[in-house]
N, CA, C and O of each residue as an XYZ file, in Angstrom:
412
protein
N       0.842     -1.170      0.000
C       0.000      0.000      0.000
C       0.891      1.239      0.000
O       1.653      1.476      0.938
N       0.818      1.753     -0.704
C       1.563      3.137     -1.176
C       0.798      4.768     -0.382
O      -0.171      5.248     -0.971
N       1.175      5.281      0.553
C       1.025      6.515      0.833
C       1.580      7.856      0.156
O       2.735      8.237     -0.035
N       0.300      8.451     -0.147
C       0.817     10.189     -1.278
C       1.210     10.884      0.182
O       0.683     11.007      1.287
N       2.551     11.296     -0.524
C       3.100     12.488      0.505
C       2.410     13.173      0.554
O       1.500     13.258     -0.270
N       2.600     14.162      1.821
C       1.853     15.798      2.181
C       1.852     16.356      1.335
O       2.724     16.204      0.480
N       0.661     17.427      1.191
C       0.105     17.755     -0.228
C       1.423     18.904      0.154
O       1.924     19.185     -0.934
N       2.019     19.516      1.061
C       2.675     20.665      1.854
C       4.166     20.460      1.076
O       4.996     21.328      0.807
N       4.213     18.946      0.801
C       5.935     18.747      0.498
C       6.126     19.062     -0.913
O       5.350     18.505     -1.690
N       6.875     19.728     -1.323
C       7.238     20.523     -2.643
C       7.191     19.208     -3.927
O       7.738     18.136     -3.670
N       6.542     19.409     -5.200
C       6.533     18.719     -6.197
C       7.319     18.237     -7.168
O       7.330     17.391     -8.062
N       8.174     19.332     -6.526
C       9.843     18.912     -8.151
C      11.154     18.284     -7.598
O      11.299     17.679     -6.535
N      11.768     18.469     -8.237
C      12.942     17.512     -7.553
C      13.883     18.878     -6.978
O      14.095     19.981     -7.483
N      14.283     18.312     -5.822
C      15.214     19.099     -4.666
C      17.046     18.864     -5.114
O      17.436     17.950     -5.841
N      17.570     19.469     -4.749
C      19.275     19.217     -4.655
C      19.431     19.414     -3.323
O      18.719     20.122     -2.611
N      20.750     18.523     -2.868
C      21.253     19.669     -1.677
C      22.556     20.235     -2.199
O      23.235     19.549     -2.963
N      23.045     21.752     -1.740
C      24.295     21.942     -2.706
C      25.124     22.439     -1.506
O      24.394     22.404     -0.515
N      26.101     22.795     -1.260
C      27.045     22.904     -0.423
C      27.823     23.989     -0.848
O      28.738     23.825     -1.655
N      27.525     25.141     -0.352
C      28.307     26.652     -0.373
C      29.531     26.503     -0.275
O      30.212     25.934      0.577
N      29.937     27.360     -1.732
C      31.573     27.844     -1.629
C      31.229     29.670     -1.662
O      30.235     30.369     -1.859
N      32.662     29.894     -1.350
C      32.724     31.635     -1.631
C      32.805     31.604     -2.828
O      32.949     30.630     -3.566
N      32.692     32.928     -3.121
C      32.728     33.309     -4.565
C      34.221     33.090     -5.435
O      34.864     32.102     -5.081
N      34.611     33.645     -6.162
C      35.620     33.119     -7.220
C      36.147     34.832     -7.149
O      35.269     35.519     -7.672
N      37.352     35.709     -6.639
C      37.587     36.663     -6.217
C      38.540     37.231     -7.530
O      39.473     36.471     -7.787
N      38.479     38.031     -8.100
C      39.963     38.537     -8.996
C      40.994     38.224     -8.522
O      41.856     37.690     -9.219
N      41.260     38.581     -6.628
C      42.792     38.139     -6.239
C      42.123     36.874     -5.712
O      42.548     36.584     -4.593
N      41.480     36.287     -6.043
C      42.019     34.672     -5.570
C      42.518     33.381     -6.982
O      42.716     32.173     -6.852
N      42.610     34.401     -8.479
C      43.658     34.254     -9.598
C      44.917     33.526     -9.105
O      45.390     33.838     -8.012
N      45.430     32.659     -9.791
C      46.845     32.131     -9.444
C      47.607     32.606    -11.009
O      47.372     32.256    -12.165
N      48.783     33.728    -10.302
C      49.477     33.546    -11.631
C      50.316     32.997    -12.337
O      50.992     33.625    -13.153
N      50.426     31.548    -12.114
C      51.261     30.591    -12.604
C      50.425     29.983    -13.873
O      50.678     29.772    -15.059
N      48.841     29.743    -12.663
C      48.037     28.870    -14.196
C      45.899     29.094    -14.517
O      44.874     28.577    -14.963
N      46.622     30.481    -13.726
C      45.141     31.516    -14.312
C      43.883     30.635    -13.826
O      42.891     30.645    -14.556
N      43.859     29.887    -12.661
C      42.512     29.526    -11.799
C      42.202     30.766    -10.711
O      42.628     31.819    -10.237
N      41.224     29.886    -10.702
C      41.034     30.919     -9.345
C      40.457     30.168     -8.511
O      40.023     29.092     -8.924
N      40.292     30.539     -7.075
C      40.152     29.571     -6.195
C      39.031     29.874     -5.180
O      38.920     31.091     -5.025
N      38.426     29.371     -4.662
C      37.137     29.137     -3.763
C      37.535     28.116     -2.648
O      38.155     27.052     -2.644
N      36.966     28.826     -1.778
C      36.860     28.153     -0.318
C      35.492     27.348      0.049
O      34.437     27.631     -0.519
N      35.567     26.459      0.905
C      34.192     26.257      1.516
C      33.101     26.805      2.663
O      33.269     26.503      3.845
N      32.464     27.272      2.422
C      31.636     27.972      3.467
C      30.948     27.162      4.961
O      30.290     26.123      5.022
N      31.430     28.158      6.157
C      31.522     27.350      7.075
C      29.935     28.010      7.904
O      29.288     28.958      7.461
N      29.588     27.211      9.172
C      28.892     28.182      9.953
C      29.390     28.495     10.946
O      30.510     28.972     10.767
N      28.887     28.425     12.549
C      29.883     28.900     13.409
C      30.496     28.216     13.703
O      31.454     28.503     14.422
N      30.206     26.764     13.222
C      30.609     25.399     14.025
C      31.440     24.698     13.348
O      31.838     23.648     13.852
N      31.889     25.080     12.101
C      32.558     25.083     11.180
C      32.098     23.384     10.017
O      32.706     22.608      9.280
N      30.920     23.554     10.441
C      29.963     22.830      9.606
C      30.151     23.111      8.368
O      30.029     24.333      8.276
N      30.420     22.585      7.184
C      29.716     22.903      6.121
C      28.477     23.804      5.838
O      27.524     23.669      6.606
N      28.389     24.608      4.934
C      26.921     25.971      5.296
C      26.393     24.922      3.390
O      26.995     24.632      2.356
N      25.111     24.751      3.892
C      24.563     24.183      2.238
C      23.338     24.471      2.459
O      23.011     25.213      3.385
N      22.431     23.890      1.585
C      20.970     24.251      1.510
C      20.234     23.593      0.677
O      21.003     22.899      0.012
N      19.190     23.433      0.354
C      18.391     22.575     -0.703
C      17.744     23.297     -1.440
O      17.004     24.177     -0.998
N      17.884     23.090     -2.522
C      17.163     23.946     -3.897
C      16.501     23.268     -4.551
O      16.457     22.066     -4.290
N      15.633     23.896     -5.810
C      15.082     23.141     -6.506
C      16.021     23.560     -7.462
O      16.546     24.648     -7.699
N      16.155     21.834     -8.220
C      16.518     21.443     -9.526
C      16.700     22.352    -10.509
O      17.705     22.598    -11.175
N      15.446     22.899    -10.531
C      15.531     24.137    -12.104
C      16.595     25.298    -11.837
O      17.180     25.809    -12.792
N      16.819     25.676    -10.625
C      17.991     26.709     -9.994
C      19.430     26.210    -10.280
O      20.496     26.786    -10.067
N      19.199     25.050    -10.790
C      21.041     24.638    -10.662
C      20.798     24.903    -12.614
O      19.967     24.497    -13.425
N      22.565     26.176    -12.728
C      22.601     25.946    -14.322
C      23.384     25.036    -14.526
O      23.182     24.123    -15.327
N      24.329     25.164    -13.860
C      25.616     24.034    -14.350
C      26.484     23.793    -12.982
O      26.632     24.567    -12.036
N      27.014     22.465    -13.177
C      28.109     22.006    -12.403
C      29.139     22.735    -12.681
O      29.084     23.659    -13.493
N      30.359     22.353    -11.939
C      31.696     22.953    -12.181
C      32.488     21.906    -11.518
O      32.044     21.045    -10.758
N      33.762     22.080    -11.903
C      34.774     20.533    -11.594
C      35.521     21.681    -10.665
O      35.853     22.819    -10.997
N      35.679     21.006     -9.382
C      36.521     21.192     -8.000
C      38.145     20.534     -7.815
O      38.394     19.410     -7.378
N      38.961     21.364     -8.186
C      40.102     20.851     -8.042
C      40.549     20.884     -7.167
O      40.978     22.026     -7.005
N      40.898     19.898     -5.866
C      41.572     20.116     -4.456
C      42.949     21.149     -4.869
O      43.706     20.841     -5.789
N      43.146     22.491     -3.983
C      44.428     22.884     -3.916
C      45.336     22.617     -3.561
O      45.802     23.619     -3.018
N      46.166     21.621     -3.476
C      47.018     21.053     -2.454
C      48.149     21.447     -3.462
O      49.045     20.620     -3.296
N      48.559     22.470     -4.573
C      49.477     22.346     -5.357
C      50.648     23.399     -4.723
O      51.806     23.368     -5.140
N      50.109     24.528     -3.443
C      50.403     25.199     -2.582
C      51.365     24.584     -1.447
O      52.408     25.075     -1.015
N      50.713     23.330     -1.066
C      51.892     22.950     -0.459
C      51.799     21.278     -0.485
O      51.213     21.007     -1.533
N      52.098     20.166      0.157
C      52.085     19.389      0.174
C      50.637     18.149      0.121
O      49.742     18.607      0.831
N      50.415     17.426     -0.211
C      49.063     16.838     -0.165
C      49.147     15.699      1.094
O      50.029     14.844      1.164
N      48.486     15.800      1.681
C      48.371     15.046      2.946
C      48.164     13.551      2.420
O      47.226     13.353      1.647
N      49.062     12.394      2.831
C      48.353     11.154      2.364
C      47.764     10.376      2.704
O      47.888      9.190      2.400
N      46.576     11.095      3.785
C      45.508     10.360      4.038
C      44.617     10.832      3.240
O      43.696     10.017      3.274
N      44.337     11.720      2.500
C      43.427     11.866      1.328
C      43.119     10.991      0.244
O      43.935     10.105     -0.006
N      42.038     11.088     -0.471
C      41.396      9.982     -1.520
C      40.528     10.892     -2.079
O      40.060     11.902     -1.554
N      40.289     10.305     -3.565
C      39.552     10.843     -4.064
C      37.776     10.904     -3.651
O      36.882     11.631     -4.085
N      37.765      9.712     -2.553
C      36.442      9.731     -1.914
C      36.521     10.820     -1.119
O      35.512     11.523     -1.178
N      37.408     11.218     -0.364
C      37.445     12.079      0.564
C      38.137     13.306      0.842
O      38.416     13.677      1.982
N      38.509     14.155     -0.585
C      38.845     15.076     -0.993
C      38.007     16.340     -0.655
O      38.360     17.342     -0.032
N      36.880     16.061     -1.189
C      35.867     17.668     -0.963
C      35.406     17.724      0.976
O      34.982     18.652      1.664
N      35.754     16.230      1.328
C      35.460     16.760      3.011
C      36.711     16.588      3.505
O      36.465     16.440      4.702
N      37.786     16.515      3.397
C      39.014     16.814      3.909
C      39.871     18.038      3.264
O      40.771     18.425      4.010
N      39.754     18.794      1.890
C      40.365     20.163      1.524
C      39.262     21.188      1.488
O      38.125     21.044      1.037
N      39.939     22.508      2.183
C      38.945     23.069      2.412
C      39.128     24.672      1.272
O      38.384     25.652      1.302
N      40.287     24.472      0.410
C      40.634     25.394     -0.615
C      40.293     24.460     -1.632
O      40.635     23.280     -1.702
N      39.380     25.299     -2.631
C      39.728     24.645     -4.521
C      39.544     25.238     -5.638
O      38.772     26.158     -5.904
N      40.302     24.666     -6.312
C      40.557     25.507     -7.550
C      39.461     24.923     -8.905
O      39.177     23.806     -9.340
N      39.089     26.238     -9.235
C      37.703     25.813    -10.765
C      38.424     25.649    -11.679
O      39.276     26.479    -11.998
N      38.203     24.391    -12.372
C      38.457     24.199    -13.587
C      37.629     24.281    -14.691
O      36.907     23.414    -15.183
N      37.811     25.376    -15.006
C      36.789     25.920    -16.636
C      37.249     25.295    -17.720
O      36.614     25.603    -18.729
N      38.287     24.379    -17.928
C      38.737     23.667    -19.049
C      37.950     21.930    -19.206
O      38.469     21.021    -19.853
N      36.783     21.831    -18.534
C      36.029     20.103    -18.413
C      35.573     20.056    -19.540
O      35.852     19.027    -20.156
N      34.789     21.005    -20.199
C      34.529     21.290    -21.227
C      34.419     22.898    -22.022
O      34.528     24.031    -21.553
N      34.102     22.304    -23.699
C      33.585     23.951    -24.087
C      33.215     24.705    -23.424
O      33.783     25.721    -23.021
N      31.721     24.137    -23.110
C      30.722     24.961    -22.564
C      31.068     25.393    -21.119
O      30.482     26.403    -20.729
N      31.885     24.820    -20.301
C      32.085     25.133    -19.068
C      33.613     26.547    -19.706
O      33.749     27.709    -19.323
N      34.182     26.020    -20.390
C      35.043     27.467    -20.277
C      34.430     28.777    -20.762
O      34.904     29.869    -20.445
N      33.285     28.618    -21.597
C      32.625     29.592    -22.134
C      31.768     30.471    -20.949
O      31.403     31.623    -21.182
N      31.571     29.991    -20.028
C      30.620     30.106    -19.068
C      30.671     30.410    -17.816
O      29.908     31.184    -17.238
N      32.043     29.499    -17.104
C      32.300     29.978    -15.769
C      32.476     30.827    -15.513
O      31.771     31.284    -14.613
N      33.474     31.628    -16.065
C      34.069     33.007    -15.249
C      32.855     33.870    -16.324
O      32.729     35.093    -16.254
């Protein structure tokens, strides 16, 4: 037997997305022209995210851990990169359309 959700609970499909700062002129690297974003914290140094609807997201973007600054810790993995670095660098080169677009 199948129960219809609350008529109250929203109809479209949700994301949850996870706040970075913005992409700064001086946060440019001039070796190889990224720029870099942090992760947004709260007081608790939680992750700060939120849930959206679907139609609000235009595009992804590829997250490059910064570790090119100094050493890469080797307890890191690619599973556990975006919750263990808390600097990263955008890569607008994934595709066309993403270099046409990001910045």
């Amino acid at each position: 037997m199948s129960v219809p959700a609350p008529s109250s609970w929203p109809q479209h499909h949700l994301a949850y997305v996870e706040w970075f700062s913005k992409p700064l002129p001086s946060s440019k690297n001039a070796g190889h022209g990224l720029f870099s974003v942090t992760k947004s914290a709260d007081s608790e140094g939680n992750p700060s995210g939120g849930i959206v609807s679907l139609s609000e997201i235009r595009q992804t973007c590829m997250l490059v851990p910064d570790y090119f600054s100094r050493e890469r810790p080797l307890s890191w993995s690619s599973i556990l990169a975006l919750d263990q670095c808390k600097k990263f660098l955008i890569n607008p080169f994934q595709s066309q359309y993403s270099y046409m677009t990001i910045y």
